[in-house]
N, C-alpha and C positions, 0 to 999 in steps of 0.2 A: 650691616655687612657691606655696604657698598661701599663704605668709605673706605676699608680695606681692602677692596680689590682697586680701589684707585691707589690705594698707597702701595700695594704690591706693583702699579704699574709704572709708575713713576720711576721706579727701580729697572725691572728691567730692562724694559721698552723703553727707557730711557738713555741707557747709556747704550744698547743695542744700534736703536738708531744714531747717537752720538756718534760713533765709531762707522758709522755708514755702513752696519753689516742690511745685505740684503734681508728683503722682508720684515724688516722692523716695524713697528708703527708710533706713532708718537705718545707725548706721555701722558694723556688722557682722551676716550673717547668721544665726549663730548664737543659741543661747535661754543667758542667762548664768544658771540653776539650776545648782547645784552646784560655782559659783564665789565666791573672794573677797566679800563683802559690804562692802564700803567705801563712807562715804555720803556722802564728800568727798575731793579730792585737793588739796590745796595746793601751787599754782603759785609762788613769793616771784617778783614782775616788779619785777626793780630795773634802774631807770633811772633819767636826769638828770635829774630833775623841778623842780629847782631849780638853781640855779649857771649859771654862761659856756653851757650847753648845753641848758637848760630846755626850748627850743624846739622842741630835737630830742624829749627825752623826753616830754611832751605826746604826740608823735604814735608814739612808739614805746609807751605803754602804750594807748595808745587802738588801735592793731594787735593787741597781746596780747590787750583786753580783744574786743574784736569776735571774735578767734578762738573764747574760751573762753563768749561769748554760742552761738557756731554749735553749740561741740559739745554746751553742753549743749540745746539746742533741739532738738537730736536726736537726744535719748536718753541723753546723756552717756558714760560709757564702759562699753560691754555686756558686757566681759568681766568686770568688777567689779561687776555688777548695777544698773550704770546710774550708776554715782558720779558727783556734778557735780565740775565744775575750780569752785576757790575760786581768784581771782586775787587775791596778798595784797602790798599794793604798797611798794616799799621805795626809797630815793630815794639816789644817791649825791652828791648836792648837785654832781655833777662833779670831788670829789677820791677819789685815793685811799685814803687814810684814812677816809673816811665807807664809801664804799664795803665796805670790807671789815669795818667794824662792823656794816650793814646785813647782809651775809652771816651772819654768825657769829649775829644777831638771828633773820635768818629759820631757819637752824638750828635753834637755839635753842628758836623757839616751831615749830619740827614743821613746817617745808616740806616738802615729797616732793622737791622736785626747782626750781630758779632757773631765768630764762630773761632774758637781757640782754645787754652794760648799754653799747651804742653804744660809749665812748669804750674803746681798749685800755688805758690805762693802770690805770683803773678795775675793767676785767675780770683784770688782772693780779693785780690785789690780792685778788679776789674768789678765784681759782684758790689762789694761798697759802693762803685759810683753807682751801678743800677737801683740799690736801694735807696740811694742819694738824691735818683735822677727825678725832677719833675716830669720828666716824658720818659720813663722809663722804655728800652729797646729790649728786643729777646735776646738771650746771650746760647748759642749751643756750646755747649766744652767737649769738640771730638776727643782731646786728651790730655787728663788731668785727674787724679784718683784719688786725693785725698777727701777720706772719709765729710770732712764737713763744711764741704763747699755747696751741699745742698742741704745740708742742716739749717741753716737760716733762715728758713721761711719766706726766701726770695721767691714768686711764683712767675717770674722769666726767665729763670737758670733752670736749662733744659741741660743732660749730663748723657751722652750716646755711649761714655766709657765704662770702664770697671769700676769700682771703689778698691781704696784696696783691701780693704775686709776680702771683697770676693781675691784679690790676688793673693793675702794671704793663705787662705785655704785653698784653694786653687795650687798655689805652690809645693806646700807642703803631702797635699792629697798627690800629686805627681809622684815627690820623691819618693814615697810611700809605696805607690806603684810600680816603679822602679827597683827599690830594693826589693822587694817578692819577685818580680821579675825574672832576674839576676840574682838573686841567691845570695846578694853580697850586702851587710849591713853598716853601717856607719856606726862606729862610737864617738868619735869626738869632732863635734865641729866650731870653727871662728867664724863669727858675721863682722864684715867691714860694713858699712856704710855710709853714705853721705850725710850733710849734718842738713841739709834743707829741708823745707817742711814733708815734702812728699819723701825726702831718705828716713825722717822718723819718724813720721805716722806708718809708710811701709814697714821700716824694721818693727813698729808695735805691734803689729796685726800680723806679722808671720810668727812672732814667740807667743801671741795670744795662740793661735792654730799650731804651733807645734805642741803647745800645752793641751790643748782641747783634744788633738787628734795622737796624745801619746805615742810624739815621734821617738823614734827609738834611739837617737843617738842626744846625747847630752852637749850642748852649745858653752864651750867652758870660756868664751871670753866674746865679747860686743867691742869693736874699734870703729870709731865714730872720726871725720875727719872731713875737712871742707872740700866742695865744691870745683874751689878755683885751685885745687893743690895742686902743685907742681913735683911732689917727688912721694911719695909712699913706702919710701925703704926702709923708714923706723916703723909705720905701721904695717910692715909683712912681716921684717923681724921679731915683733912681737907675736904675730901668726903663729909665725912658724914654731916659735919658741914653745908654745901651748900646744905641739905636738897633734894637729889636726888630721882627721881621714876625711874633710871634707870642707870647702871653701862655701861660706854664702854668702853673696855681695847685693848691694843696692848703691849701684853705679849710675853716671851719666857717662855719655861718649868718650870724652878725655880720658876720664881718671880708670874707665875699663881698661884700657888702652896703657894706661902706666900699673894699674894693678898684677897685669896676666905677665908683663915684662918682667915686675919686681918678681915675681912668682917664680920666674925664671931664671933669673938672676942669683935668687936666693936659694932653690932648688929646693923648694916647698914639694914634698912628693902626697900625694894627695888621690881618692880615689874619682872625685870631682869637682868640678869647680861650675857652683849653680848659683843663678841670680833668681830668685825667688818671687822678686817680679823689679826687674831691671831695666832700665830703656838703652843700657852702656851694651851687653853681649852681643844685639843682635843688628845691630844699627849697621849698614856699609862701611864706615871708614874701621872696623872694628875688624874685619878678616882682610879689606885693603891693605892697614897699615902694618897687622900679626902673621900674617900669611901664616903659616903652619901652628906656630903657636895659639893662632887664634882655635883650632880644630879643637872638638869636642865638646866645646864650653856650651854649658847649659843655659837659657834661661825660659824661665813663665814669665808670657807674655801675651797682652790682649792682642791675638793676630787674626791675619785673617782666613778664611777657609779654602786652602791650596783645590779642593775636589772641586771649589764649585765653579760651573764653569762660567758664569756670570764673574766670579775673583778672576777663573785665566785671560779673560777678555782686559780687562781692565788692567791687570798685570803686565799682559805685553805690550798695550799702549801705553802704559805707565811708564815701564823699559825702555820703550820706541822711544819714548819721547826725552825721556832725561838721562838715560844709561846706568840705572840703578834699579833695581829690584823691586818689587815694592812688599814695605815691610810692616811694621805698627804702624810709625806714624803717616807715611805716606796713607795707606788705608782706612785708617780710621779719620784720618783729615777729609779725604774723599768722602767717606760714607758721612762726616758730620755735613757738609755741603750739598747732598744726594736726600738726609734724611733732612732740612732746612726746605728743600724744593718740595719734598711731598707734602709738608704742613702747607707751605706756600698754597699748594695746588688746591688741596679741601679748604685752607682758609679760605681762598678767593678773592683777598686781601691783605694788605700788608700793616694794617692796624695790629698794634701788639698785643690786646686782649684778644681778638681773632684771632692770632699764631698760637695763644696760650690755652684756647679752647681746642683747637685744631690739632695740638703738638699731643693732647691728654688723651685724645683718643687716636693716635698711633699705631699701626698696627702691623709692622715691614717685616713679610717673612724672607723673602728673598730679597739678598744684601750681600756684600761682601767680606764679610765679618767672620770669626769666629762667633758662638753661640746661638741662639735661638732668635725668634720675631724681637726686633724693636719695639717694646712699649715701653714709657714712661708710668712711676708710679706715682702717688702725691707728694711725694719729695722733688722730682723731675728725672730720676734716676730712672735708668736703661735694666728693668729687670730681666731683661734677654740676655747682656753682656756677658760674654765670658773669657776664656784663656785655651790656650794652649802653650804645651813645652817643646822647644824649637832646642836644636842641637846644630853648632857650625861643623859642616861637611863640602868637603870642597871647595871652601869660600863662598857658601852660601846657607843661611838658615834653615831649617830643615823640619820641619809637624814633627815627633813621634809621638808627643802625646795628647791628647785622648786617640786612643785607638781606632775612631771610625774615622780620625781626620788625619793620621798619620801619614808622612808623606817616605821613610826607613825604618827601620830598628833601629831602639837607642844602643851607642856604645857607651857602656858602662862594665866596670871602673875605665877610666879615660889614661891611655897611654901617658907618660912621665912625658913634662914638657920640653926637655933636656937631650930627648931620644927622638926627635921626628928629621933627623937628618935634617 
């Protein structure tokens, strides 16, 4: 039990005092004499800083760095005599090949341990050199959900995210809730989405879950289409053509962004338009660039928990500091960097069988996150992770679903996007 209230404290007490709120204390009670002496930990935060995904990794290293800002403001790691997190930044330009060069780089020049890198495919290649690596490092994946990036039997690939098994169902259990609701049921729906690894194992795992969970509307057509596309007017015409009452997408940034346009364009009339588990609906440049257009658009998405007020602290320094909201990835980047420090802290060391012992008995009830305590299972998977369904209002994301974490009512069906003046 003690290691749990140490991993509870790392958390709060940590960013608390991070942010200089009065009466804080730091992130463990104990005096670290007679421990390790290490006067740096090296974090490698590789993400898409550049490439089709830039957008995203922007605000996913700006998550990491804000975490590794909190711990060392207070105190840095006290079982290692106060060591600070060195955040050493590494870019996979959004392929996999870079990616995994990056890896074997950070290696290389003495990372302790990875924390990354959004897109699965990319994290895919990252995990090969771990398996590869004669000094194998820990890797955390604050976000990254395909299903079998911890299937492999790697035991340093730690996963703080959803799978999307759980985004699946998660999804579909929403919309389900919603039409009871509202009274209003969908017959016919189109799923778009992307053709990279995490756009088709998502699209598998939400028609396995619309099957399991006997969604009541019939899905009459699947349109599949790249990444790096630049126009999607033959795939909404074909949308539209199939006569849909409901859109489901599994978008990135961009192409949400040229989807909700063509949708407009073509005057797709629709009773919603839901990303089932999307990283494109709710991202900033998304109600930036759509301004009204962008309103009402649905997505399930690993967020984080608007009530707690440990999330609003962090929030507003978040805001303060970079002029953006903070939203999945920003949060989930932070908490993979927050939940790296609490293993640090019980390890007492930055040996990577240490961090792997350390990591397995996890136990973080209070975080910034949607869903429940942080533990890891024997796959490295976050059996706490969960979702919530966020709605654009005002030019901002918005809880309405699960209802204890709700932040409005949903509107549903969603005004014609043709009609918001």
């Amino acid at each position: 039990m003690a290691l749990r209230r140490r991993g509870e404290a790392v958390n709060r007490r940590t960013v608390l005092k991070g942010m200089g709120a009065a009466g804080a204390v730091g992130v463990l009670g104990f005096p670290a004499i007679l421990r390790a002496q290490v006067k740096e930990i090296k974090i490698g935060s590789i993400q898409p800083m550049t490439g089709v995904l830039a957008v995203v990794g922007k605000t996913t290293r700006q998550g990491n760095q804000l975490a590794v800002d909190h711990v060392n403001a207070a105190g840095g790691i006290r079982s290692m005599g106060g060591a600070k997190l060195v955040l050493v930044p590494a870019d996979t330009q959004s392929k996999p090949e870079v990616a995994r060069a990056e890896a074997e780089r950070l290696i290389r020049d003495g990372a302790d341990v990875m924390v990354g890198a959004f897109d699965s495919g990319n994290i895919n290649a990252i995990i090969q050199v771990i398996k590869q690596a004669t000094k194998p490092i820990p890797l955390m994946i604050d976000i990254g959900a395909a299903d079998q990036l911890t299937q492999q039997g790697v035991k340093h690939v730690f996963r703080l995210f959803v799978t999307t098994t759980v985004l699946g169902q998660r999804g579909i259990e929403y919309m389900l809730e919603m039409f009871k609701e509202k009274g209003v049921t969908p017959k016919r729906g189109v799923f778009l989405h992307v053709s990279d690894l995490f756009g088709q194992v998502q699209a598998q795992r939400t028609m396995e879950w619309h099957k399991k969970l006997n969604a009541p509307f019939e899905v009459v057509e699947i349109i599949t289409y790249p990444v790096t596309t630049q126009d999607l007017s033959t795939e909404v015409a074909k949308a539209k053509a199939a006569k849909p009452d409901l859109i489901l997408a599994v978008t990135r940034p961009n192409d949400a962004i040229l989807l909700v346009q063509e949708l407009y364009k073509q005057r797709v009339d629709v009773l919603a338009i839901i990303g089932p588990g999307n990283p494109g609906f709710y991202h900033p440049t998304f109600p930036r660039t759509l301004g009204k257009l962008a309103e009402h658009t649905l997505a399930n998405a690993p967020w984080y928990n608007p009530k707690s007020s440990l999330t609003q602290k962090v929030a507003a320094d978040y805001e303060k500091r970079y002029g953006d909201p903070l939203t999945t990835e920003s949060s989930w980047a932070y908490q993979g960097v927050m939940t790296i420090a609490d293993i640090l802290e019980r390890a007492r060391t930055t040996d990577p069988d240490s961090f792997v012992e350390a990591a397995r008995k996890t136990n973080i009830r209070e975080h910034v996150l949607s869903g429940g305590p942080i533990q890891f299972d024997e796959r490295g998977d976050n059996v706490g992770a969960s979702t919530a369904m966020v709605q654009i209002r005002d030019g901002r994301p918005r809880v309405v679903y699960p209802k204890p974490m709700a932040e409005i009512p949903v509107v549903y069906p969603i005004p014609k996007l043709w009609e918001r003046g």
